[in-house]
C-alpha positions, 0 to 999 in steps of 0.5 A: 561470499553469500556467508558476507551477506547481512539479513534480518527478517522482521516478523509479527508474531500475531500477524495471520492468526499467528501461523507466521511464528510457526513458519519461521522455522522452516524460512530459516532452514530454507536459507541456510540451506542457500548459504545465507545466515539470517536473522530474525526479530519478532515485534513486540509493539507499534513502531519497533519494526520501524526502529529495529529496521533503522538500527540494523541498516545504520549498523551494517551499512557499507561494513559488508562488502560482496565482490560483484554484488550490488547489494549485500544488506537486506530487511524482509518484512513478515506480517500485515500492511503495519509491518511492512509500512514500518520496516519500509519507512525505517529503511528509507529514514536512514537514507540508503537504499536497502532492498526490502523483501515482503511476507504478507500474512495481512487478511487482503495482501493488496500490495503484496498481490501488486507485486505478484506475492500470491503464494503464501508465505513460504512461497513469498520468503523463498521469492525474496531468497531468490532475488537476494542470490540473483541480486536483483530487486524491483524498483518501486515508487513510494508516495509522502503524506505530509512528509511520512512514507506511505506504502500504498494507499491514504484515505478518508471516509467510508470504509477507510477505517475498517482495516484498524477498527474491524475486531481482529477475533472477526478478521481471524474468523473471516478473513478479508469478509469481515471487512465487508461484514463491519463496513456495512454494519456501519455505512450509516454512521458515514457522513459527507466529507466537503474536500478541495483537492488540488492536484498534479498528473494525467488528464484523459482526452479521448482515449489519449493521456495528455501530461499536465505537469505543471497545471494544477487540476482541482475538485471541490466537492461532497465525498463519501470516500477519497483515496490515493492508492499505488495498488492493483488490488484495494481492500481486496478488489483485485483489478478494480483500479484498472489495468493501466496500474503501474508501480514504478511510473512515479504516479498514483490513482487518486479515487474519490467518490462523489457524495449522492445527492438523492436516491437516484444518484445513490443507485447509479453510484452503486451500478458504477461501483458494481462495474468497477469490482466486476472490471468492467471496462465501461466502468473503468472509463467512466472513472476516468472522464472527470467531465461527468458525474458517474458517481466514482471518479479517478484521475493519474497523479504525481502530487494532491493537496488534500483541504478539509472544512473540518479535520478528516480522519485517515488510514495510511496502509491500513493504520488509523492516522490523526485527523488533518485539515490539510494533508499533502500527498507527493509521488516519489518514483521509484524510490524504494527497492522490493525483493521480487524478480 
């Protein structure tokens, strides 16, 4: 019986300039009307969706039982990339797999447009409705960092930051600009980070992937940006990560950019960059050829080591991290059930 089925919806309540408590209301109308009887909980401080998540699944797991159903115990994340990295990390902390569904109200939504939530809210709560009374999910990767899930993106150096540090009264105002607005008031504090990064995945060979499991590729160099992302969409560049990106293939996209040496090399990363935003396909494969220095470069990835001369500072789904002199990133393939169709 759907009444069996257990739900809880986890909510910030400050999250899309508050719209999302308003909105509540109406989500909970809508499934009632369904049969279904969710609860909700709204976030009071850091880490209370990653806890409240646990103790609901430790609860009910395996207490609700529905004939001919696959699942019957749910958590839906309502809020920015923080929420749902918290709720995602308390399901799986548990050890059981619980279908997670998302309501993204953050100022980019780049997971959220990866997965086809590009509605709204009321639209993203009753996409999860639906694959909750259809039984069905979407089988995701996840990757580790040092151990911790991550969502979808880990990186260092320009920009990295402006997701946590960018005033939220500028975000309310200008939405996804005002990352743009407060990354280039910045981009001269940046300084060169010198990385040695070790790594595991594809190499591209004349237009043809050639799996390399077992070899270790590696790249010692001055970086202005290195990121790991399993996204369609970064910092709200749709498509810049290319059209191969698939969420469930247990591989992410290494991106880093070579520091520019000269004012030349600094113009020909910025046509690179440009190329890239504009989906370029030229750009794309230039990316991708690791022989030549284009200024952006990308690689397919199961697992990277990541080693600083000095600790790098890091943004893990838009949440400021430690700085590390060491940070391990490994590719669990489809590790984490979503509620999309």
């Amino acid at each position: 019986m759907l009444s069996d089925i257990k739900i809880l919806i986890i909510y910030n309540p400050k999250a899309g300039k508050g719209k999302i408590k308003s909105i509540m209301p109406e989500v909970k109308k809508m499934y009632t009307k369904a049969g279904l009887n969710p609860l909700f909980h709204a976030t009071k401080r850091r880490d209370d969706a990653y806890e409240t998540a646990g103790k609901f699944v430790k609860k009910y797991y395996g207490n609700t039982v529905v004939s001919d159903r696959k699942n019957s115990l749910y958590v839906i994340a309502a809020g920015g990339d923080g929420t749902l990295n918290e709720v995602m990390r308390g399901v799986l902390d548990t050890g059981y797999d619980v279908p997670i569904g998302i309501m993204p109200a953050g100022s980019t939504n780049d997971f959220g447009y990866s997965l086809g939530l590009n509605g709204g809210l009321i639209d993203a709560a009753e996409k999860a409705m639906n694959a909750i009374l259809m039984d069905e999910c979407f089988k995701c990767d996840v990757a580790t960092f040092n151990g911790k899930y991550i969502t979808y993106t880990a990186a260092f150096g320009l920009f990295s930051d402006v997701s946590y540090a960018t005033p939220q009264k500028l975000k309310n105002t200008f939405g996804h600009a005002a990352y743009l607005m407060y990354g280039a008031k910045n981009i001269l504090k940046t300084r060169k980070v010198h990385a040695e990064i070790k790594y595991k995945g594809l190499d591209e060979q004349d237009g043809f992937a050639i799996i390399s499991d077992t070899d270790d590729k590696k790249i010692d160099a001055d970086l202005l940006l290195g990121m790991v992302v399993s996204a369609k969409s970064v910092g709200g560049f749709r498509g810049i990560t290319g059209s191969g990106v698939a969420l469930d293939d247990g591989e992410d996209e290494l991106m880093f950019v070579i520091w520019p040496k000269n004012p030349l090399k600094l113009i020909k990363t910025l046509i690179h960059a440009v190329g890239m935003v504009r989906k370029s396909p030229k750009a794309l494969k230039q990316a991708y050829d690791l022989t030549v220095d284009h200024g952006i470069k990308m690689a397919k990835i199961k697992e990277a080591k990541f080693t600083f001369d000095k600790p790098s500072a890091w943004s893990l789904d838009g949440e400021e991290s430690e700085a590390q002199n060491e940070a391990e990133i490994k590719v669990i393939k489809q590790a984490v059930s979503y509620l999309v169709l």
